[in-house]
N, C-alpha and C positions, 0 to 999 in steps of 0.2 A: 403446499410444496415449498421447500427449501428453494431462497435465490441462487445459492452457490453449493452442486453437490462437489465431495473430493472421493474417490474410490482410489485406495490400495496403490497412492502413488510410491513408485519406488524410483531410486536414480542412483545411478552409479558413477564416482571417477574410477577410473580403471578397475583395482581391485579394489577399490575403497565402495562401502557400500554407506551410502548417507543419509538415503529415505531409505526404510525400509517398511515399506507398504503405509500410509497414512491415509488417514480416510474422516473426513468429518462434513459436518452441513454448517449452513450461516444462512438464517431468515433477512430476508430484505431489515433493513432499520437497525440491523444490531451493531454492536463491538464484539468481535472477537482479539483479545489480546493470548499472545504466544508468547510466552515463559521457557527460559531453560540455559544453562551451562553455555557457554562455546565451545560450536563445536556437536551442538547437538543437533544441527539440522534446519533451525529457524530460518535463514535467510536461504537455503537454497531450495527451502519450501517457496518462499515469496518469488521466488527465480521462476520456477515453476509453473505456478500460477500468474505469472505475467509473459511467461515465455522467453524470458531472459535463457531459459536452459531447457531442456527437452524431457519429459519424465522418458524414465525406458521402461514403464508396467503402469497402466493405471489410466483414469480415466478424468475428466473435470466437467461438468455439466452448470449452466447457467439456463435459471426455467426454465429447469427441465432439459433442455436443449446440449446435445452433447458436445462439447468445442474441442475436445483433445481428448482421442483415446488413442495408446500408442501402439495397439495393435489395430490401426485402423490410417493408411497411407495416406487418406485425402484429409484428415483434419491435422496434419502433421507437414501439409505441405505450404508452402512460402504465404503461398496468398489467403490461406484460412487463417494461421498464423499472424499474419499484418491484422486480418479480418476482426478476428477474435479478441487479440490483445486489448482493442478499445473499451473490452469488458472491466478494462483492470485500470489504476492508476497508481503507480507508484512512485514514492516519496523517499529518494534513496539521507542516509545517515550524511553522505560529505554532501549533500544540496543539490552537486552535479546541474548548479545553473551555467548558462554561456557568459565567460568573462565580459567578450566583446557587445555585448546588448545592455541596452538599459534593461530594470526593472521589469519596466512594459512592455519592450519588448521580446525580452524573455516570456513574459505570459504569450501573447499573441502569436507568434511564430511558430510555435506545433499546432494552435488550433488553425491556424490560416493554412497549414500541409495538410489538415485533417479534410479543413472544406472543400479546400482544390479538389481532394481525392475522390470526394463524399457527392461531388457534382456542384455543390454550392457554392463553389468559386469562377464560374460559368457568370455570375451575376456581377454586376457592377462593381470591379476590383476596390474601388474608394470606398462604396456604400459596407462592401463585407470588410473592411481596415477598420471604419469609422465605427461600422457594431463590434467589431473584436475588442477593439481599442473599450468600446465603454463597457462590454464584458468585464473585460481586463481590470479597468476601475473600478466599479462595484465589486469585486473581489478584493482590491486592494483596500478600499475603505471597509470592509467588513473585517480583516485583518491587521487593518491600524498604520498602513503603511501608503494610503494615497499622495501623501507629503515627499514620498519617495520614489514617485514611477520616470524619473527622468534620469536617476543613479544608476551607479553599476554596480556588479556587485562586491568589485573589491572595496566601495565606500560602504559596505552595512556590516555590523555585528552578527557573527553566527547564527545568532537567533532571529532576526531579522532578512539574513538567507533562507532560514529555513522555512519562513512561514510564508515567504516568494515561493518556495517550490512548492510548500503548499498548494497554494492561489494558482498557481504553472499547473499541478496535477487536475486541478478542477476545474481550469479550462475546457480541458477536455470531458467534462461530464462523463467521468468513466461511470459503472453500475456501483462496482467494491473500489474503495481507495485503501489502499495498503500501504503502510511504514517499515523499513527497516531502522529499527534502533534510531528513530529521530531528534531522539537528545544526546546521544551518545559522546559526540561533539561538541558539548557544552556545558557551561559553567551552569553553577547550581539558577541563579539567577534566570539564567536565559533558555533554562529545560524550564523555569515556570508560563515564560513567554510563550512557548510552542505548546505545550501542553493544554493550554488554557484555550489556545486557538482547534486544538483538537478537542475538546470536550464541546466546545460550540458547533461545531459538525458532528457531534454526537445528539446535539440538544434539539441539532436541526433539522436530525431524521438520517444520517449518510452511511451506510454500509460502512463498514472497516475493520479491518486484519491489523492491527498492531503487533509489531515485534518488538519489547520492549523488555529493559531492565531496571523498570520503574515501575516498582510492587505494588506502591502507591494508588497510582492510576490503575495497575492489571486488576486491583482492588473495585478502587471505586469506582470506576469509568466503562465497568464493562458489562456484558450480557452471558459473555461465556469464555473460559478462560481453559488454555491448553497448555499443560506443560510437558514438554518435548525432551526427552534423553538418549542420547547415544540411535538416532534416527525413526525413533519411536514417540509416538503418543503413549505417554507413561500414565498420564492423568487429567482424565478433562473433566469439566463440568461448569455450575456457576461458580462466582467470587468468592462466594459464602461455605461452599464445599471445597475446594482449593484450597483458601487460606483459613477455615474455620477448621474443617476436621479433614485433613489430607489424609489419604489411606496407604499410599506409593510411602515405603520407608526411603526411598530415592527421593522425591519431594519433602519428605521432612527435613531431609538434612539441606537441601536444597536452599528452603526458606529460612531456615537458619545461619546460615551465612551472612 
């Protein structure tokens, strides 16, 4: 059984139609990287699936287990929602860390609302700071950045931001961790920085949805790769099918660019 099913997600702005029914699976441990134009759909797919936006057709199952069908009022409503979401982590393109917080503290702070919520904040307030806190570090020195958990973030390099929200996402030990365009913001240099740190969460076993303009990696970094046009899955499959013999004349021209 697939970790993540997607059924015939579709979503509408007004008369704007942007999903236009999408459907795929993701086995526990894999990459999935998302290809495609702007404008084709990719990030309000990851909206989606983290609940950022509401599908209006369609349905999202994690083991099995159905978390969102939008003909279906109770898994649509505030508190399955809140519920659910924790399936997902996302690692938005501008960092979207809090200015006002250190480093550290920026990790610590959503998982410390997570355990309040979750009942595990019931326990000794210092004893649950003192494990978050060292969560928090072991994440940072696995990232390269322990030298820095007392900064803000107006003192780090882009790239350096971004591998904080990284470490921020995985706090929360979501199931799938999802990227929109995470180098998108960045000099060639400092997409190697981030990148590198995402292949090691590939090496390390971590579910992930990548939305990415970086062939490179959709290349070599992945298990299964989806290219997305005008709201549609145009063409999916492995790496090696995609970028070796692409069949969509829409992807050819695509990759060519």
């Amino acid at each position: 059984m697939a970790l993540l099913e997607v059924r015939e997600l579709k979503k509408n702005f007004g008369e704007t139609e942007v999903l236009k029914g999408i459907s795929f699976d993701l086995n526990a441990n894999e990459v999935l990287s998302i290809i495609g134009s702007s404008g084709s759909g990719k990030t309000t797919l990851l909206r989606c699936l983290n609940f950022l936006e509401h599908a209006d057709h369609g349905c999202i199952s994690v083991d099995g287990k159905r978390i969102y069908d939008a003909a279906d009022p109770a898994t649509r409503a505030p508190k399955a929602i809140h519920k659910n979401r924790t399936n997902f982590g996302l690692v938005f393109q501008s960092f979207n860390l809090f200015p006002q917080y250190s480093v550290l503290e920026n990790l610590t702070l959503a998982a410390m609302l997570k355990a309040k919520e979750s009942g595990e904040g019931k326990i000794n307030k210092k004893e649950l700071k003192e494990k978050l806190e060292q969560q928090g570090m072991e994440l940072l020195t696995r990232i390269g950045l322990a030298d820095k958990k007392d900064a803000y973030p107006c003192m780090l390099s882009g790239g350096q931001q971004q591998r904080v929200a990284i470490a921020r996402a995985l706090m929360l030990t979501p199931r799938i961790l999802c990227f929109d365009e995470p180098t998108s913001a960045l000099d060639p240099e400092l997409t190697k920085e981030v990148l590198h740190v995402i292949k090691d969460l590939r090496a390390a076993g971590n579910t992930m949805i990548v939305v990415t303009h970086e062939m490179e990696f959709a290349k070599n970094a992945s298990d299964k790769v989806i290219f997305m046009s005008k709201g549609v899955i145009e063409e999916s499959g492995t790496p090696e099918e995609l970028f070796g013999s692409p069949k969509s004349p829409v992807l050819r021209s695509f990759l060519m660019q």
